[in-house]
C-alpha positions in Angstrom: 119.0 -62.3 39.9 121.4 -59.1 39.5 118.8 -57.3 37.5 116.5 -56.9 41.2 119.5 -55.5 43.1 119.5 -53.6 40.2 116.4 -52.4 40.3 115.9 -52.1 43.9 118.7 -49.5 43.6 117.8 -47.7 40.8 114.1 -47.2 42.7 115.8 -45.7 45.4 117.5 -43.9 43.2 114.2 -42.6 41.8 112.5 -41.9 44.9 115.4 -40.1 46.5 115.7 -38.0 43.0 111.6 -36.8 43.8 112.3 -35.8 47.2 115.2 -33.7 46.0 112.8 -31.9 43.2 110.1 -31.2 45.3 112.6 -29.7 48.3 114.5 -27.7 45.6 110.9 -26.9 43.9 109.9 -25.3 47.1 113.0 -23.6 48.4 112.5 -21.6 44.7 109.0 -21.3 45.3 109.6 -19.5 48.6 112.7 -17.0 46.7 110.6 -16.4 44.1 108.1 -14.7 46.3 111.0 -12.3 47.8 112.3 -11.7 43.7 108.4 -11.0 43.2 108.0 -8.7 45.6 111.3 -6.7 45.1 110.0 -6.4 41.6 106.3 -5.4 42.5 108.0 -2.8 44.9 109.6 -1.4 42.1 106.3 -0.4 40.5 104.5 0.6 44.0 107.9 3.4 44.1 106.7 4.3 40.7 103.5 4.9 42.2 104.3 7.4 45.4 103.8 4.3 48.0 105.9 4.6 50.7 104.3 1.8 53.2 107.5 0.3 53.2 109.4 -3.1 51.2 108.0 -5.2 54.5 104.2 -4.3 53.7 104.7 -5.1 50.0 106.5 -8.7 50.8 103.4 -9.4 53.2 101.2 -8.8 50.6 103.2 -11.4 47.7 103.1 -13.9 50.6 99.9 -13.6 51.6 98.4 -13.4 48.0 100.3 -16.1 46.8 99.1 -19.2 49.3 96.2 -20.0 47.7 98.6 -21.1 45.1 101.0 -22.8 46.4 98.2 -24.7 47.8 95.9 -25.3 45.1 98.0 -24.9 42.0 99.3 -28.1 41.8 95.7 -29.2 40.8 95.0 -29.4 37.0 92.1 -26.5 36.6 92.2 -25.7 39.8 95.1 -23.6 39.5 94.0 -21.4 37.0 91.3 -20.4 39.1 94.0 -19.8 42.0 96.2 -17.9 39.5 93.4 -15.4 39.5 92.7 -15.0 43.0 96.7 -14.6 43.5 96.1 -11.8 41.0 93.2 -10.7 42.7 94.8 -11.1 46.5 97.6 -8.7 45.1 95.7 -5.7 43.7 93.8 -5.6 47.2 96.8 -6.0 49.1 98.4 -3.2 47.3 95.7 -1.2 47.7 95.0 -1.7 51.5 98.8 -2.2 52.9 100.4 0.7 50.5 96.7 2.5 50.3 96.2 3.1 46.8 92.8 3.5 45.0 92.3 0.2 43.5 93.3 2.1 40.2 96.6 2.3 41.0 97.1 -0.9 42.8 95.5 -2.6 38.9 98.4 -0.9 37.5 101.1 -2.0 40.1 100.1 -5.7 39.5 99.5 -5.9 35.9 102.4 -3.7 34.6 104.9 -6.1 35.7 103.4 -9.1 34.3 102.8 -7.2 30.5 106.4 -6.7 30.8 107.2 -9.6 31.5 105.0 -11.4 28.9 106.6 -8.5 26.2 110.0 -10.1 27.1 109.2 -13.7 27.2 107.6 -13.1 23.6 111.3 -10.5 22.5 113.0 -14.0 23.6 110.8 -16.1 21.6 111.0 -14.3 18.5 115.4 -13.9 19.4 115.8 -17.6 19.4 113.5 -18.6 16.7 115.4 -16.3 14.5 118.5 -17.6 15.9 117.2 -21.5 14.8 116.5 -20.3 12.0 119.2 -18.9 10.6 121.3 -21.7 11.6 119.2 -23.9 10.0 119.0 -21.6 6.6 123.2 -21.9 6.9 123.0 -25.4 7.3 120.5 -25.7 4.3 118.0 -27.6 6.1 115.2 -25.3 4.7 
């Protein structure tokens, strides 16, 4: 009968482990926000908005709840992905008033350059595998 102490222990272990993901999942959640909005301040400087870093983290907060409240739901969160997206340009546009023009741009530079370096990374480390595996004669 070790094998249910066993068990029993490693469930624990399991359940404890799940409670520590989804703390640590939402204490990024809620720094990512402040990294987002640093970032997406950035870009409204670019643009001549001078409402202020407090306006712009309102904004990321505010536009990014209907996420963190439906995008755990298969579907569902794409559909929330573009309202965040959506949230943001008018949020920009009202807090830091910017024509909506301007407040398109804030939003979607930043996410092009992001995707541009997510794709330079890609295309780094595939070179990198394979060159090791052309030194290693795999192919």
């Amino acid at each position: 009968m070790q094998w249910v102490s066993d068990f029993s222990s490693f469930s624990s272990f399991l359940i404890s482990f799940d409670v520590f993901v989804i703390y640590t999942a939402f204490v990024i959640g809620l720094f990512s926000i402040f990294v987002c909005g640093l970032m997406l301040h950035c870009f409204v400087l670019m643009f001549d908005g001078g409402n202020g870093y407090v306006q712009t983290i309102k904004t990321v907060m505010y536009a990014h709840t209907p996420y963190f409240i439906l995008g755990w739901i298969p579907y569902v969160n794409i559909i929330a992905g573009i309202w965040t997206l959506v949230l943001l340009v008018l949020g920009i546009r009202e807090l830091q008033e910017f024509s909506t023009g301007k407040a398109v741009f804030v939003v979607l530079i930043p996410i092009v350059l992001v995707l541009i370096g997510m794709i330079l990374f890609a295309v780094v480390i595939a070179s990198f595998i394979g060159g090791i595996l052309g030194l290693t004669g795999l192919i």
